[in-house]
C-alpha positions in Angstrom: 90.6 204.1 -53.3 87.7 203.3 -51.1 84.3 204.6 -51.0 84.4 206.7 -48.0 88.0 208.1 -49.7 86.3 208.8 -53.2 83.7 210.6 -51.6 85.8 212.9 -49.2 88.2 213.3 -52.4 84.7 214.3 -54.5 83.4 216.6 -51.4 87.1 218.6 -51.2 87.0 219.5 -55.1 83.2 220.3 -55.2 84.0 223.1 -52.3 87.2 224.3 -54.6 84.7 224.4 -57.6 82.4 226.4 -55.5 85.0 229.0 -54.6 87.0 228.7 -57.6 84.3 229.5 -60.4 83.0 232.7 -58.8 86.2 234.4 -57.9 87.0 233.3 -61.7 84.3 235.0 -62.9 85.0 238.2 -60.9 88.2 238.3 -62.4 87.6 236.9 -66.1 84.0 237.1 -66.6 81.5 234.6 -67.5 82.9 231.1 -69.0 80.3 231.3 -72.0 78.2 234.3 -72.0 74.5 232.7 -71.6 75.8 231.1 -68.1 74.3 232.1 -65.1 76.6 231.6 -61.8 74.5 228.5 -60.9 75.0 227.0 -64.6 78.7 227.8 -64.3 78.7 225.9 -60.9 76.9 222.8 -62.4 78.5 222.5 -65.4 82.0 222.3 -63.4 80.4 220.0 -61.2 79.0 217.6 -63.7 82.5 217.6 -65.4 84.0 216.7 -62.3 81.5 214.0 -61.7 82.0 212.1 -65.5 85.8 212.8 -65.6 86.5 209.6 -64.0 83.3 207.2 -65.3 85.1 205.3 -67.3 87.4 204.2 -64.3 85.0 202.8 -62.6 83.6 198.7 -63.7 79.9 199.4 -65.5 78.4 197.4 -62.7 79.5 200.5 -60.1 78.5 202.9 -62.6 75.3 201.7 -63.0 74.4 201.1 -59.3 76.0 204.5 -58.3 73.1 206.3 -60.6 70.5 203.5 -60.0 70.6 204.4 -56.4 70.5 208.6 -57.2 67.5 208.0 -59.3 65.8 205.5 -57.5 63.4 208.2 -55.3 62.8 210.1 -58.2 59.4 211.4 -58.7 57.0 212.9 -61.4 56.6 216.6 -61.8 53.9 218.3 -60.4 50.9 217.6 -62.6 51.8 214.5 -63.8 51.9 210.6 -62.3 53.7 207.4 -63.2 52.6 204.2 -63.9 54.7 201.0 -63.8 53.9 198.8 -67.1 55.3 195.4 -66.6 55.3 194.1 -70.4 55.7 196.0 -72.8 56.2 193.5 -75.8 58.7 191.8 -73.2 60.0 194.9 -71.4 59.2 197.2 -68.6 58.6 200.7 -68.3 55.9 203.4 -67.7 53.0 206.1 -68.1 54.2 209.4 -67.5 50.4 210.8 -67.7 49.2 215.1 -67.1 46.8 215.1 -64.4 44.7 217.5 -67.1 44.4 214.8 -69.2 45.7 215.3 -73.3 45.9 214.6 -76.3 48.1 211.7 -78.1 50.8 209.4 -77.1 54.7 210.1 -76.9 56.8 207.1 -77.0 60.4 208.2 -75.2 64.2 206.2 -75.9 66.1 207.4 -72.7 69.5 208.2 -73.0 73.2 206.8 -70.9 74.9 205.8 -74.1 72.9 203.0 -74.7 75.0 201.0 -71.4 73.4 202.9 -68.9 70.1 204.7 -67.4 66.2 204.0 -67.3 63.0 205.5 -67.4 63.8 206.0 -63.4 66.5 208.7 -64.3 64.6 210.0 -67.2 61.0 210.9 -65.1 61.4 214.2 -64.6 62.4 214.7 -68.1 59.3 213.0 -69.9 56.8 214.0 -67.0 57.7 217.3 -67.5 57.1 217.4 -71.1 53.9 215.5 -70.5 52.5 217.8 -68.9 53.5 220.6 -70.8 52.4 219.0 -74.0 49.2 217.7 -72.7 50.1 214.3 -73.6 51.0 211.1 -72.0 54.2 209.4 -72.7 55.5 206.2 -72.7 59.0 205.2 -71.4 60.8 201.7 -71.8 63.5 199.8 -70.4 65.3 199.1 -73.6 68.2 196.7 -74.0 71.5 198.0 -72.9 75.2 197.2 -74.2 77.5 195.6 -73.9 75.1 193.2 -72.4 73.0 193.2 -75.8 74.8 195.1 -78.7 73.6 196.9 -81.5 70.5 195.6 -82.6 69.1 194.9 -79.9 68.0 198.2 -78.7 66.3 198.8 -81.9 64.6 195.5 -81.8 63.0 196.8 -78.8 62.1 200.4 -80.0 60.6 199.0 -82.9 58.8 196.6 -81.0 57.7 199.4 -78.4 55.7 201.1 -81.4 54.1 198.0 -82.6 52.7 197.6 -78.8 51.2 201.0 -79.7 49.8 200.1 -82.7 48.5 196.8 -82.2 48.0 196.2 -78.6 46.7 199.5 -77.3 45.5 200.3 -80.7 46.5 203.7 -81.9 46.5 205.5 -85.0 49.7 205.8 -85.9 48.6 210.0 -86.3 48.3 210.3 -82.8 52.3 209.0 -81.5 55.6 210.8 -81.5 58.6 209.1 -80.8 61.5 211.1 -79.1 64.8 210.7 -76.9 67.7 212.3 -76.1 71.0 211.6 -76.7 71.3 208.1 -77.4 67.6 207.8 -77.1 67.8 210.1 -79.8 69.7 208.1 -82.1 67.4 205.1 -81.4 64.5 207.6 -82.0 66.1 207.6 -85.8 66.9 203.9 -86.1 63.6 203.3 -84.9 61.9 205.4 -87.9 64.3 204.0 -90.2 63.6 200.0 -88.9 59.6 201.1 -89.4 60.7 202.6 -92.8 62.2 199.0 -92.9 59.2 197.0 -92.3 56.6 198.8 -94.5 54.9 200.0 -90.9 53.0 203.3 -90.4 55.2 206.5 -90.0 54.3 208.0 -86.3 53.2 211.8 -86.8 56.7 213.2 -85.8 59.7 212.7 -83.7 62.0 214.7 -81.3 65.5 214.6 -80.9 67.1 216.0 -78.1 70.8 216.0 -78.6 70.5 213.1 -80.4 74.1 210.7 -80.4 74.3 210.2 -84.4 77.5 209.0 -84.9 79.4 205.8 -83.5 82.5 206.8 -85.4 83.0 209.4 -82.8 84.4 211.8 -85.7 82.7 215.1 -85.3 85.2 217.9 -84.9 82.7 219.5 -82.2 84.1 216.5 -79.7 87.1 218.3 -79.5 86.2 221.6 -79.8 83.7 222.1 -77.2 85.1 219.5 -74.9 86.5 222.7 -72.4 82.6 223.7 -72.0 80.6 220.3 -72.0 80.3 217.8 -70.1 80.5 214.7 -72.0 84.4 213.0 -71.9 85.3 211.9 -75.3 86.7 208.7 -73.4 83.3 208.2 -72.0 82.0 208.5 -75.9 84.2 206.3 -77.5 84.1 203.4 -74.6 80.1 203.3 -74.9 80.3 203.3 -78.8 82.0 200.2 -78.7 80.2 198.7 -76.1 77.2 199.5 -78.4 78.6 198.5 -81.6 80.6 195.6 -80.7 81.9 193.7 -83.8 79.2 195.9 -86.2 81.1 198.5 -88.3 80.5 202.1 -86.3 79.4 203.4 -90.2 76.1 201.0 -90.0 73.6 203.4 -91.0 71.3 202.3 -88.3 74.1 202.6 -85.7 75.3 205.2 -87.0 71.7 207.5 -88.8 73.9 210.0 -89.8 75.4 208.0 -92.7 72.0 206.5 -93.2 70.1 207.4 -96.1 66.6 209.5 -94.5 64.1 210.1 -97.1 60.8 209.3 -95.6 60.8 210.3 -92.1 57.9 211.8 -90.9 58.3 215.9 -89.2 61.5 216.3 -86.5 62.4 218.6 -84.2 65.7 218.5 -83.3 67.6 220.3 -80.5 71.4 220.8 -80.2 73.2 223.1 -77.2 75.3 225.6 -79.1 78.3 224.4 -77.0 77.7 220.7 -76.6 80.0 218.0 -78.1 77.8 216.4 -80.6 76.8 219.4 -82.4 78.8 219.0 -85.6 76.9 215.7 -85.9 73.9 216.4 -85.3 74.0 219.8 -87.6 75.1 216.9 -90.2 73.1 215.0 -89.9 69.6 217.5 -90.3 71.5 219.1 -93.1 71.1 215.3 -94.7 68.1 214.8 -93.6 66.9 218.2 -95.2 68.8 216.8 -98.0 66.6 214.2 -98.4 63.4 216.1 -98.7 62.7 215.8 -94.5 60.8 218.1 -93.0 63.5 219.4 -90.2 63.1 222.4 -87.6 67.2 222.1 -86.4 67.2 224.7 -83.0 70.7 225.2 -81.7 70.4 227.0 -77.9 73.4 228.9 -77.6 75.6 228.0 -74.6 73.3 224.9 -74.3 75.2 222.0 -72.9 74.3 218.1 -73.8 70.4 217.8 -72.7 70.5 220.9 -70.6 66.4 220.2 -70.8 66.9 217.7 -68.2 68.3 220.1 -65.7 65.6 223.1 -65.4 66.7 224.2 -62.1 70.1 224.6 -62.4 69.8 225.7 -66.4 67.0 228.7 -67.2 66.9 227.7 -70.5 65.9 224.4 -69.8 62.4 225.7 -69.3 61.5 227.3 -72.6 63.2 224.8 -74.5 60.5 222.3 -72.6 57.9 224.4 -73.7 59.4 224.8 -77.5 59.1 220.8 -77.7 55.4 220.8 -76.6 54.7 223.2 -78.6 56.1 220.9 -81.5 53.8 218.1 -79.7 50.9 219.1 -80.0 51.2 220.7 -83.8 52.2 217.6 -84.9 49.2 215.1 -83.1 45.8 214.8 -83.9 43.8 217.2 -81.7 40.8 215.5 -82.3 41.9 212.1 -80.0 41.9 213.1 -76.8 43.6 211.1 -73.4 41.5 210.4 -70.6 43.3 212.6 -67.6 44.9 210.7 -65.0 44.0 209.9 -61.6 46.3 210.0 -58.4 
């Protein structure tokens, strides 16, 4: 099918979804009982809109959101700054016009094969400014381009840029990252665990991917109410993976073996497909004498944070993480405020 076809075939179902999903819930109720009419509406959209990703050559997939997140701007309060090296990679400042306290260095997700800190901004700009902190997005390594290691390489090398070229105590960074930013967030710790390095002062998951075996029951389960396609998850796994076995611990952190990580916050939606993992793999973390706070948000879809105006809950769960943020960082080292 052409492009002008895919898009008039995309346009008809969106205006079926929109007529559809109320006159469904006048008859039937809600779908899940925390949804709002506009969640309902974007949820059914955003399944529409993955349903067919893995169709489409990774080259088309990645231009198709390249070109959606190219415009994208900072949240009010906050401003971006490109960074050109970052131990060989690009990224950038998301800074609070307030200025802050302490440095957050953020793993976006896309299943480790697609995204960038361009479709992440909102998402760390927001928490910057709601943390009072500036964060620090990079451009890691995508699959199948560069496999597992290579995106760990880079997070790894990411935090020794923080240590030993902008020279920060180790106290005053978090690392976070949601979904497979998440699981990188982990690998990372565990690859400075490696190394004998400094522990940062905490981390944040946000629906962390955990698991390259792709075995949690909850991808089943709560595939009718998420968003994520288990094809989708399975394709990008092995793209990831390659010829590694799925059960590497550092592929995989939720066969890994966690004692030593430093304080995580860790957020699942109470209907997203991941949740069996990642409520396995805090209850092994916790297991290992890690200091976990695991918050489910009922309903929640995968990183509902990144969508606050068509999610409500979106919000508070932002504020829940700065919160987190700034009891985890030294107080005492401020940020200089930004300027723009």
């Amino acid at each position: 099918m052409n492009v002008g076809g895919l898009i008039l075939r995309l346009g008809l179902r969106l205006v079926v979804i929109f007529v559809v999903v109320p006159v469904r819930r006048v008859i039937r109720g809600r779908k899940h009982p925390e949804w709002s009419l506009r969640t309902e509406l974007f949820v059914e959209m955003m399944q529409l809109m993955t349903s067919n990703e893995t169709e489409d050559p990774l080259p088309v997939v990645r231009k198709r959101i390249d070109t959606v997140s190219a415009r994208s701007r900072p949240v009010r309060g906050a401003v971006a700054e490109p960074i050109s090296d970052i131990a060989g990679m690009t990224g950038e400042w998301l800074q609070p016009l307030k200025g802050g306290a302490g440095t957050l260095l953020y793993f976006h997700g896309g299943g480790y094969v697609v995204c960038s800190t361009h479709t992440h901004r909102q998402l760390m700009s927001g928490i910057a400014v709601a943390a009072g902190c500036r964060v620090l997005g990079v451009n890691y390594r995508l699959a199948p381009e560069d496999p597992f290691p290579a995106a760990i390489e880079d997070g790894y090398a990411a935090y020794r840029w923080l240590l030993d070229d902008q020279g920060l105590d180790p106290a005053d960074i978090m690392i976070a990252g949601d979904s497979a930013g998440g699981g990188l967030t982990v690998a990372t710790l565990l690859e400075i665990r490696k190394q004998g390095a400094p522990m940062p002062a905490g981390a944040v998951l946000l629906s962390p991917w955990l698991d390259m075996t792709c075995s949690g029951s909850s991808i089943k389960s709560y595939a009718a109410f998420d968003y994520l396609p288990e094809d989708a998850i399975r394709e990008y796994a092995q793209a990831y993976v390659g010829d590694t076995d799925p059960r590497d611990p550092q592929a995989s952190p939720v066969f890994a073996e966690l004692g030593g990580l430093p304080p995580l916050l860790v957020h699942a939606g109470g209907v997203e497909v991941l949740r069996s993992e990642i409520e396995q793999f805090c209850t092994n973390a916790r297991g290992a004498g890690v200091d976990v706070q695991l918050d489910i948000w009922p309903g929640m879809v995968h990183v509902w944070h990144a969508f606050p105006l068509m999610i409500p809950q979106a919000r508070p769960a932002t504020d829940q993480i700065a919160g987190f943020i700034r009891r985890q960082l030294d107080s005492d080292r401020q940020v200089p405020a930004a300027t723009g």
